[in-house]
C-alpha positions as CSV (number, residue, x, y, z in Angstrom):
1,X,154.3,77.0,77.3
2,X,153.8,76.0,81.1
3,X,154.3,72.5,81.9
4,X,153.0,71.6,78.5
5,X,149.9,73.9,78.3
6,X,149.9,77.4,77.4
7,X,151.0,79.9,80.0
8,X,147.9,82.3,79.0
9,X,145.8,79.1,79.6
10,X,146.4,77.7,83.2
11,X,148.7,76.5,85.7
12,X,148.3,73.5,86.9
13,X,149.2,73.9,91.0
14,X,150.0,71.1,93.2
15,X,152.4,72.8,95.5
16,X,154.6,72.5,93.0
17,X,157.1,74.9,90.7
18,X,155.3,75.7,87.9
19,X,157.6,77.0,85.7
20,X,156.7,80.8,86.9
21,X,157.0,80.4,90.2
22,X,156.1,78.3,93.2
23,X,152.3,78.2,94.1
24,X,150.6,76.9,96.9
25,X,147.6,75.1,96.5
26,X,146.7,71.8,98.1
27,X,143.7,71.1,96.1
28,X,146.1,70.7,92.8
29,X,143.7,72.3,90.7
30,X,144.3,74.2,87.3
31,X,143.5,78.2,86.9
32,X,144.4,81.1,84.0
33,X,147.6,82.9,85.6
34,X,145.6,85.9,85.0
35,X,142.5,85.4,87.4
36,X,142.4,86.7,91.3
37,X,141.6,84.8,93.5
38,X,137.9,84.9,93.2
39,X,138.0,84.0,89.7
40,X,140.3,81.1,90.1
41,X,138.1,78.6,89.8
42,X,137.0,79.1,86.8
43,X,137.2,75.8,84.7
44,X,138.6,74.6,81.8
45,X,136.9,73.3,78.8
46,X,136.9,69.7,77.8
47,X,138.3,70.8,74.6
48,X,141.1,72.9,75.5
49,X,141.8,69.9,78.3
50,X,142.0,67.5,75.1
51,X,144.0,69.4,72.9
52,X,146.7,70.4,75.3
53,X,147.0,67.3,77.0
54,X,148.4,65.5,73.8
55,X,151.3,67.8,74.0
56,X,151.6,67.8,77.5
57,X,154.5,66.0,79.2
58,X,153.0,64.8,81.8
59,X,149.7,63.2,82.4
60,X,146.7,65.2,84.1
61,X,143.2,64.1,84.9
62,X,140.2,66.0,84.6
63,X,137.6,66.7,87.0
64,X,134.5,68.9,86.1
65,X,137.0,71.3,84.3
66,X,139.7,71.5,87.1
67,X,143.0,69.1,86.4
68,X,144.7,67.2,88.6
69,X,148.5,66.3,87.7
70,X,149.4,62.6,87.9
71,X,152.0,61.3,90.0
72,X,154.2,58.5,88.8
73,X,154.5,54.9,90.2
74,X,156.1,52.8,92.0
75,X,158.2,49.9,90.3
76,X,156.0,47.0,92.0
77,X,152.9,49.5,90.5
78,X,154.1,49.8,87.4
79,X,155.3,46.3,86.8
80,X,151.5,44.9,88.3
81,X,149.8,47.0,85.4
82,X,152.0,45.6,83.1
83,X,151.3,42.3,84.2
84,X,147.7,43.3,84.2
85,X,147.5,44.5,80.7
86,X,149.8,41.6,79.4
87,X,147.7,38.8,81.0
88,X,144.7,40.3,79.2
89,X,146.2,41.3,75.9
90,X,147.1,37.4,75.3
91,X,143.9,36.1,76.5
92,X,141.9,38.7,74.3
93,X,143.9,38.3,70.9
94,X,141.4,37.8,68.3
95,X,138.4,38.5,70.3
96,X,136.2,41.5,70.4
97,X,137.7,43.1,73.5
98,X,141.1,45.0,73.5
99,X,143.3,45.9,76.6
100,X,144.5,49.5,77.1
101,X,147.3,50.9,78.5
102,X,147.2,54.1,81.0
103,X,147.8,56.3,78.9
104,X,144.2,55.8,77.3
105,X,141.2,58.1,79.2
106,X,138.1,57.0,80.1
107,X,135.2,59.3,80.1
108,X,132.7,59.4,82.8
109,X,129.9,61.5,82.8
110,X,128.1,62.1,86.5
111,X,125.0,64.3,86.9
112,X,126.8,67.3,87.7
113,X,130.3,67.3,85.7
114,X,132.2,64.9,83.2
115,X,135.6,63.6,84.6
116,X,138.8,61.5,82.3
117,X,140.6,59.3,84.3
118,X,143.4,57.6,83.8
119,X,143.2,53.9,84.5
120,X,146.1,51.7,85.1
121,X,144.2,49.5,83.4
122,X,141.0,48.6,80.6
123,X,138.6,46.5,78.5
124,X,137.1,47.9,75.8
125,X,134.4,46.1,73.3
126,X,133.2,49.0,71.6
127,X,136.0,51.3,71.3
128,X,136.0,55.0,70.3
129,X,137.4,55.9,67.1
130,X,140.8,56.5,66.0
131,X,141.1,59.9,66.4
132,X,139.7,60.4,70.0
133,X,142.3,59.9,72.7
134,X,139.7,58.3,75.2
135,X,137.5,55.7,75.6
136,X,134.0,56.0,77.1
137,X,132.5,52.2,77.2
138,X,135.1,50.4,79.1
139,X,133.5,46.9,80.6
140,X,136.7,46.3,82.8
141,X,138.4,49.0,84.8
142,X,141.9,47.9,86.8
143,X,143.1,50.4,89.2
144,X,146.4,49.8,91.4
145,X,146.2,51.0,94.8
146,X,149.2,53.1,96.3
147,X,149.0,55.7,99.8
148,X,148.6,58.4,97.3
149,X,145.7,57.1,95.3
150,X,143.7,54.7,97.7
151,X,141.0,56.9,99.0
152,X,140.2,58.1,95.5
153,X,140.3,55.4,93.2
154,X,138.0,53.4,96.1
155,X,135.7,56.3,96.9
156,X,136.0,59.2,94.2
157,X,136.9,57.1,90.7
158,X,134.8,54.1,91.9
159,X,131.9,56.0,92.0
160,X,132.3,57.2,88.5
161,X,133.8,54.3,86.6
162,X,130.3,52.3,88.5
163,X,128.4,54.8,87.3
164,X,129.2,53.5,83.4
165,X,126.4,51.6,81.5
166,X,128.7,49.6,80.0
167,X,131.0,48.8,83.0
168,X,131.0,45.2,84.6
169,X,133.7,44.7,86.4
170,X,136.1,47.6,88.3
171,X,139.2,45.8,90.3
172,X,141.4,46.8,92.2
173,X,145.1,45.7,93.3
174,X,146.9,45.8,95.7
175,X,151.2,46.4,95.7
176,X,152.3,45.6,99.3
177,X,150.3,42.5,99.5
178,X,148.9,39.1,97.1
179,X,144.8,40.6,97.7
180,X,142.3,41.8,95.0
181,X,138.7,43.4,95.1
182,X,136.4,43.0,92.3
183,X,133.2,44.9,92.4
184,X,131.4,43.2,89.8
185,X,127.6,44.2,87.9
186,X,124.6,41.8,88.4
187,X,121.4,42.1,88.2
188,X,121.2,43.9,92.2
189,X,123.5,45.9,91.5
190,X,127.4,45.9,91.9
191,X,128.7,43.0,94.4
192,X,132.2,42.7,95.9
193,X,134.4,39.7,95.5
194,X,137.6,38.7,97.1
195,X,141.1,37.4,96.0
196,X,144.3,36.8,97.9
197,X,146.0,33.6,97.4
198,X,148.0,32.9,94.4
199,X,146.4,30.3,92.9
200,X,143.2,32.2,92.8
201,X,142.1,32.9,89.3
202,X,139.4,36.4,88.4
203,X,136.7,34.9,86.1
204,X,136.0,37.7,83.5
205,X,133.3,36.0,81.6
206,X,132.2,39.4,80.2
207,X,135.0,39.8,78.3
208,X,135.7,35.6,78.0
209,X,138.8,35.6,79.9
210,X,140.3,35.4,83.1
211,X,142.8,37.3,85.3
212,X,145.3,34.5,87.5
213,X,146.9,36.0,90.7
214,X,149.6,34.4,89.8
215,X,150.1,36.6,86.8
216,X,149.1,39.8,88.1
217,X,152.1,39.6,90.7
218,X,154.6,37.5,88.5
219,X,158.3,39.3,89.6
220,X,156.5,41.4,92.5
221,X,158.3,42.2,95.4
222,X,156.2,42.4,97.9
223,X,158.0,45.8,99.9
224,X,156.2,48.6,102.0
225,X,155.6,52.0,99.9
226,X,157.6,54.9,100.8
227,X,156.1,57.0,103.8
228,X,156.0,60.1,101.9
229,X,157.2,63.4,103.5
């Protein structure tokens, strides 16, 4: 096995050790050891990706049939999507909508490719079944911003969680700093809203509930991220 996938499978490259060797590749993208380097590119299926990403120790999202590993979180990250998820859980209990965690997918298909993401954070009112291990009509998407991730959950992912029939509402939060954007679905399209002071309170009528400031950031310290090397 090679970091939880088969080694005659892929290797997923981040500039990283991957368990036969270290490989250079800023891109972070997945190819079969065996391929030169004009093959490399050569994607993965969707259900290969599936099936080895449940045994998989670490997490890997999946772009047109190219992976991309997941780095971990900060502690203020981690604890604002728990916040997130409990604020919502409570406020949701017996209602239609459920809360997920991150470690449930979301599938978004775009004209040219079909991508699972990883949200920090999700509504769902008509989940998938049991047996899938993603969810493809989320109507609320939470994303935490960090260095690492800003530029693609507000340019790459927003484009394709937006591009969801059933998606109302995509936010995103902020660690270093009490200040939420919410680009919400009306009848013109997708608006943005601001939130920044504590008192604030997100109205999520879609899903009849609401997300307070005061919660999302309950036990945050509000520190600079790491400047990372």
């Amino acid at each position: 096995m090679l970091c939880g996938f088969p080694k005659t499978v892929l290797c997923l490259v981040s500039a990283v050790t991957c368990c036969s060797g270290k490989i250079e590749d800023s891109a972070g993208l997945a190819y079969p050891l065996s391929m030169s380097a004009a093959q490399k590119r050569q994607p993965v299926t969707i259900e290969t990706y599936l099936a080895e990403e449940l045994k998989s120790q670490k997490k890997h999202e999946f772009l047109g049939g190219f992976l991309h590993a997941m780095a971990g979180g900060s502690n203020a990250h981690n604890l604002i999507a728990t916040n997130v998820i409990g604020a919502l859980h409570g406020r949701l209990r017996g209602k239609p909508c459920a809360a997920f965690n991150s470690d449930t997918k979301v599938r978004v298909f775009l004209p040219t490719s079909v991508r699972f993401y990883y949200p920090d954070a999700s509504v769902v009112c008509l989940p998938n079944g049991g047996e899938d291990s993603f969810q493809d009509r989320p109507v609320v998407v939470v994303e935490v911003l960090s260095k690492s991730t800003r530029r693609i959950d507000q340019i790459e992912k927003k484009e394709g969680y937006l591009s969801i029939p059933t998606l109302s509402v995509y936010i995103l939060i902020e660690q270093e700093l009490s200040a939420v954007t919410v680009y919400r679905r009306s009848e013109l399209g997708f608006g943005q809203e601001y939130y920044h002071a504590m008192d604030d309170v997100i109205p999520l009528t879609e899903i009849g509930a609401e997300l307070p400031l005061a919660e999302i950031y309950e036990r945050v310290e509000f520190v600079p991220e790491p400047v990372e090397e």
